[in-house]
C-alpha angles and dihedrals in degrees: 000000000000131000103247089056093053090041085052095042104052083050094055090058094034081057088050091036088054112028103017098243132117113236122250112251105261089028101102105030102129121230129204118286108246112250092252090061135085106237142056094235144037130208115194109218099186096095083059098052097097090052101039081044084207139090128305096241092045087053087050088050097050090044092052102040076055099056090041097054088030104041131058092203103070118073102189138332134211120187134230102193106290093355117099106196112193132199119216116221125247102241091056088060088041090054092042081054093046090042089052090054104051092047101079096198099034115165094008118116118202106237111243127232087265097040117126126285118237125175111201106204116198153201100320096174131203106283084207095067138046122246128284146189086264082060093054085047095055092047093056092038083054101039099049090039085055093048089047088052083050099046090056094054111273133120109243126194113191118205132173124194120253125202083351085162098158120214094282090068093045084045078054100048095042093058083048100056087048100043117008087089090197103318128156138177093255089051089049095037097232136113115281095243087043078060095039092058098038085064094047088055089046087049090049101043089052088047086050097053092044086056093053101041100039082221105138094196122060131192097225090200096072079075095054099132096045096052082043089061094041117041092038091233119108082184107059083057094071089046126042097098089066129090098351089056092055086072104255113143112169131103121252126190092272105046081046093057086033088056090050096080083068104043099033097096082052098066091035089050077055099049093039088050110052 
């Protein structure tokens, strides 16, 4: 029990004990003791003046002299005019934590058939970069967030979004399929998700000149310094009207390794992540 509701209940009987009424329910729910103040806990005796027929500070006095000499929880009182402010003694917070200890699953609630529904979504990271320690950070952040909703009685379901690559990384795949002609960030020298990023521009400025013009066929070649630039590769230039624009579209051994420098983060977040 805590300790509010002992500390209530031994009032209620102190206020019959002394003045022969029976305490309105609220009246002698404790609150916390101000800083300023000695104690842990307040009881507020004014509700209880027209039956004790005496001062605020005497009925203080009476209520407090009761729980003293009637409950083992309190440990001493001293009183502020109508304020009682009571000190709990050290061995009732040694046997709650002994109590706390000995309860495995102390403070948690089991969530009912009809308890509330929450989905936990994390971390879902980036599929264009590797893990890292702020990965680490946001699973525990998820995965402790998830056990506190539990814990409070609801049933919790945690996901977490696989190969959730968005249609800037398939823009990205695609113009790489067309015009990487076989690069990789080892062969241009550049971080996989800077790669990554200079063929989503290719792939958009080429978007953006087929929206101004209404021409549904480019010649990727007019933007041969800028590809340059940005793939790394002089060589692909030269070449990414070649085979892709011959209209072959499937994927052979090669274009599917080729492709694995993008996708590989998403099968290691998989596996990371089970």
């Amino acid at each position: 029990m805590k300790i509010e509701q002992i500390i209530s209940d031994a009032a209620v009987k102190a206020v019959k004990a002394l003045y022969g009424i029976e305490a309105a329910p609220g009246t002698t729910v404790p609150q916390k003791t101000k800083k300023e103040f000695e104690g842990n806990l307040t009881l507020v005796v004014f509700p209880f003046l027209k039956a004790s027929h005496k001062a605020p500070e005497a009925t203080a006095q009476e209520i407090g002299e009761y729980l003293l000499a009637n409950e083992p929880a309190v440990a001493s009182f001293n009183v502020i005019k109508g304020f009682l402010n009571l000190v709990i003694a050290p061995s009732f917070w040694s046997q709650m934590l002994h109590h706390i200890d000995e309860e495995a699953d102390f403070g948690t609630h089991k969530a009912a058939a009809d308890a509330p529904l929450v989905m936990v979504e994390y971390s879902s990271p980036n599929t264009n970069k590797p893990l890292h320690l702020g990965h680490v950070r946001n699973n525990l952040l998820g995965y402790s967030l998830s056990e506190i909703l539990k814990a409070n009685g609801n049933r919790v379901v945690k996901t977490n979004i696989v190969n959730d690559r968005g249609i800037h990384i398939c823009k990205s795949m695609l113009a790489w399929q067309k015009w990487g002609d076989g690069v990789t960030p080892e062969k241009a020298g550049k971080k996989g998700d800077h790669l990554i990023g200079d063929f989503y521009v290719v792939r958009q400025t080429l978007q953006t000149r087929t929206e101004r013009t209404g021409s549904q066929r480019h010649d990727p070649r007019r933007g041969r310094g800028r590809l340059a630039a940005h793939a790394g590769s002089p060589r692909h230039v030269a070449q990414m009207g070649g085979r892709r624009s011959r209209g072959s579209f499937g994927l052979g051994d090669d274009e599917q390794l080729g492709l694995c420098w993008i996708r590989r983060d998403v099968s290691s977040l998989g596996r990371g992540l089970r």
